[in-house]
N, C-alpha and C positions, 0 to 999 in steps of 0.2 A: 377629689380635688385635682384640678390642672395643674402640670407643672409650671415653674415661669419663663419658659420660653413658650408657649402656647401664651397666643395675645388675648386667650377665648377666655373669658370673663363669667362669673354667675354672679348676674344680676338678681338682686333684693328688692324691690320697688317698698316704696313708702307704702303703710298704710291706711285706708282709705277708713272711716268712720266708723265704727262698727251698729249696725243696723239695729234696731232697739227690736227685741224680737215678742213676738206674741206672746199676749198675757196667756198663760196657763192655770186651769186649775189643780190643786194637790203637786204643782212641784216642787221637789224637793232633792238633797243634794243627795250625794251618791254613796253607800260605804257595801264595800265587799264583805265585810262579816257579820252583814245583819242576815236575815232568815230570809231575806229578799232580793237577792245579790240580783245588777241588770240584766236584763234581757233580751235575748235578738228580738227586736220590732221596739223597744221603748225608745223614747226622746230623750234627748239631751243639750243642753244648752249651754254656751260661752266652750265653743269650738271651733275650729277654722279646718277649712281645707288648704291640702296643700298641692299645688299644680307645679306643675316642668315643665320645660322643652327646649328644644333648639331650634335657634331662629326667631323668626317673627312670628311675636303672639297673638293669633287673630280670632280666639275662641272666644263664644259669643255664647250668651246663654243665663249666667248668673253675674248681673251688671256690677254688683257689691263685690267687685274685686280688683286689685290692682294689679291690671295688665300690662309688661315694660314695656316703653319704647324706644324707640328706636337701638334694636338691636340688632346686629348682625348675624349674618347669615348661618354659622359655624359656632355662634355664643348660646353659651348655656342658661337658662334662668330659672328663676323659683318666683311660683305667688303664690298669697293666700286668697284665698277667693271664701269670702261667706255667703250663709245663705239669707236668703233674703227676707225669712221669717225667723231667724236667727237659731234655728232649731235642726236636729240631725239626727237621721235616725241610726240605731244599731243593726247592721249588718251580722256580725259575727255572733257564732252559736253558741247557746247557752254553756256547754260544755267547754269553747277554748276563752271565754270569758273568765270563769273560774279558775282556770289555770293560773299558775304563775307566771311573771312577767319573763321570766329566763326561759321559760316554753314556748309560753307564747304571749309574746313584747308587745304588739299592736291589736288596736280594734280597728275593724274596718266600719264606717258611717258614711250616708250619704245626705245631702241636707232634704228638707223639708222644702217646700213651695209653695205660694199662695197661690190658686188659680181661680178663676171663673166657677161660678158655680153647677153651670151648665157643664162644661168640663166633667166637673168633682163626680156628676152622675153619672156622665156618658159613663166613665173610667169606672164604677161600681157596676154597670150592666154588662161591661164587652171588659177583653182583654189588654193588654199593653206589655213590652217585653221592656218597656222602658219608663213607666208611670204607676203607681200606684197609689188609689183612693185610698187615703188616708183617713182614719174617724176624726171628725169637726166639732165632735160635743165638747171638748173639753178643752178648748181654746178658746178663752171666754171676748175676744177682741177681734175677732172675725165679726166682718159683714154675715149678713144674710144672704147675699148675692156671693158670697168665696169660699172655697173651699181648701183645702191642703193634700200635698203629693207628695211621693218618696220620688224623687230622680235618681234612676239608676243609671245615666250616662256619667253624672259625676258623684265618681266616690274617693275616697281619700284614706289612709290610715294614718290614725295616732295613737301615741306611745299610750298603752294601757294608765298610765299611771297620771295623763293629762284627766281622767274621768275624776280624778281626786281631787283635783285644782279646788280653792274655795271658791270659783265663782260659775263652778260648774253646777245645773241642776236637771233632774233627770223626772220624767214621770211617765207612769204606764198606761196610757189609754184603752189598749186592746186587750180582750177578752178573750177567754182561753179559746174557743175557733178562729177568732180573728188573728189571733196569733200564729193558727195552724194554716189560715189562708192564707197569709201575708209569708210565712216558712215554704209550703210550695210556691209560692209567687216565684222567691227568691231563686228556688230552685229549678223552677222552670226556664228560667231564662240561661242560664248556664248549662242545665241539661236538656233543652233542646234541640233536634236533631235537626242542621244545616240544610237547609235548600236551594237547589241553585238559584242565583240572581234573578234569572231568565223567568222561573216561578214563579218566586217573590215577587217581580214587579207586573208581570203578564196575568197573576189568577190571585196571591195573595192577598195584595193590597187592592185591586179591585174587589174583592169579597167582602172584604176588612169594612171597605168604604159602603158598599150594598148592606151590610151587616149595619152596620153605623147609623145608617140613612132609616132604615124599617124599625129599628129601633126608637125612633125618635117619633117614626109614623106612631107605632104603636102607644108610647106615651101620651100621643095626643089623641087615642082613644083609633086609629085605626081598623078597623073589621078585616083589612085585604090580607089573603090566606099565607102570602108569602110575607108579614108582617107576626103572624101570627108564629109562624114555625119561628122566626128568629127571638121570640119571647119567650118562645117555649123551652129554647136550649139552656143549660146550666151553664155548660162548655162547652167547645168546637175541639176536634183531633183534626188532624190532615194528614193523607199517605199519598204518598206519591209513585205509582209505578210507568216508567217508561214516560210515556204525554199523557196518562190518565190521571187526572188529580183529586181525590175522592175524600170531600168532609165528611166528617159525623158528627152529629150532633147532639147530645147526652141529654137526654129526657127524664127527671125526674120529677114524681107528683108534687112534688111543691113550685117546677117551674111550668108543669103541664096547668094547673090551679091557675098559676099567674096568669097565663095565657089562655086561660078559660076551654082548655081542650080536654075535660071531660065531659062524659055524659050524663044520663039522668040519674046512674049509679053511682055518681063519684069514680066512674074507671075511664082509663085511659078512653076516650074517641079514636080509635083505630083509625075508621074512614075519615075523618075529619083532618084528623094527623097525616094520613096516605097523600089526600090533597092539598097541606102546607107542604110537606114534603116537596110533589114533583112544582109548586107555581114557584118556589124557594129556587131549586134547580134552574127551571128557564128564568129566574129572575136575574138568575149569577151568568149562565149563558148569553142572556142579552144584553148584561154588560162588559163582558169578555168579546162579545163579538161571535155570530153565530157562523159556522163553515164556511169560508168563500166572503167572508165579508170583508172589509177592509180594516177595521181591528180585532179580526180573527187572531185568540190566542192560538194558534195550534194546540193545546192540551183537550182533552176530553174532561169536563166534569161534569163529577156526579156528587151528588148527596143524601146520606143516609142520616134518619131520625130513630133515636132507640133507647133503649135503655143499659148502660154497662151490665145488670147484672142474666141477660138476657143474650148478652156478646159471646161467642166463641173466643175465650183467651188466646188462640192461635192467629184468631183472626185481629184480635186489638193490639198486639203486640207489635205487626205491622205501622199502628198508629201513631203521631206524635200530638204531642197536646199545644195546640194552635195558639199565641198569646197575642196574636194579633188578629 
């Protein structure tokens, strides 16, 4: 709290409706000493987030919120900002869940989001260090055309003991991998290794977008070789030495299947693979810009297709795991 000779103020703003949230099936309210205490990745519902700042509030993103105005420059405020399918996922891990409130006081949750359906899929084939497809079966009020997202830009914590409230209700949708995909997601985005800007905007995010694009070829039945490799990938690493920027691309028989890159054995198409490989490469090169051109990235890239358990550990360690 400010003293009262500080004129600076924390503004409350009125709240705005609260959004009627998706019908769920099987939910139900929350108790810590049943045999099924919550868990990091469940929903929960009748929560709010709570936002700060100083200054003028000009964050844009989750409309169901009541943003102040007209504040000054130096004044403090608070809002709650909902989500807009009324729903929030759990953050925090199984084990400081269970703890007591005196350990550990707060859960961290981010909300839920209705998106495009088109979206929903993109987001289950490729990466994002800020979205994740969320499972749609059992949100009985969704369109056929929508799908749902965790947003990791906005998350919030509240006091462990709001999950009690009676008008809180919680349900588990994901399943024990989905659980463990959705756990590395979480973790990846925090312990991902920093690249500079220059990177990121000169080679990552044009890959991202090349990546994005052949993907979408290949749903719609595409045969072109450099459409093929990017169906082929589970996951993308990226390492970076000096101006050399070098993916890989993680080849498992169940995404090799997908991508139809074996042969008449059921084993890997080596040659087949050799050639998504390098048309993959010049595909990312000529959208980068090739030497001497005029959106010449300066980096060299390269890419590799493979399999982790067929990697030199010395050499993947070098790696970081790509979520964009």
């Amino acid at each position: 709290m400010q003293d009262e000779s500080n004129q600076e103020t924390l503004h409350s703003p009125e709240q705005d409706t609260v959004p009627a949230p998706l019908q769920a099936a099987a939910a139900q309210g929350i108790s810590f000493t049943a045999l099924s205490p919550p868990a990091q990745g469940d929903v929960v519902s009748g929560l709010a987030l709570a936002i700060a700042g100083i200054g003028p509030a000009t964050a844009e993103g989750l409309p169901e919120g009541s943003w102040p105005r007209d504040v000054g420059t130096n004044d403090a405020w608070a809002a709650t900002v909902l989500s807009p399918s009324g729903w929030y996922v759990i953050l925090t891990q199984d084990c400081d869940l269970v703890r007591s409130p005196v350990d550990e006081p707060t859960v961290l949750v981010a909300p839920l989001t209705v998106i495009p359906r088109s979206d929903w899929d993109d987001l289950r084939r490729s990466y994002s260090a800020r979205s994740f497809a969320y499972p749609r079966d059992k949100f009985t009020s969704l369109n056929d055309d929508e799908g749902v997202a965790v947003e990791l830009p906005w998350t919030s914590s509240v006091l462990k003991g709001s999950l009690q409230a009676p008008g809180v209700q919680a349900m588990r949708p994901l399943t024990g991998p989905e659980r463990r995909e959705f756990s590395l997601w979480l973790s990846q985005r925090t312990g991902r290794t920093p690249m500079p800007d220059d990177v990121v905007m000169r080679v990552l995010d044009p890959a991202y977008e090349v990546r994005r694009s052949l993907l979408k070829k290949h749903a719609k039945g595409s045969k072109n070789l450099d459409a093929q490799a990017v169906a082929a990938v589970e996951r993308w690493f990226v390492r970076r030495r000096e101006n050399q920027v070098t993916f890989f691309g993680q080849l498992t028989m169940k995404s090799l299947t997908h991508a139809k890159l074996l042969d008449e054995k059921y084993q890997p198409d080596f040659d087949k693979i050799k050639s998504c490989r390098a048309a993959l490469e010049n595909t990312f090169v000529q959208k980068m810009g090739k030497p001497g051109s005029l959106k010449e990235s300066h980096y060299e890239i390269r890419v590799i297709l493979g399999m982790l358990e067929k990697m030199k550990a010395s050499d993947f360690v070098e790696f970081s795991l790509l979520v964009r």
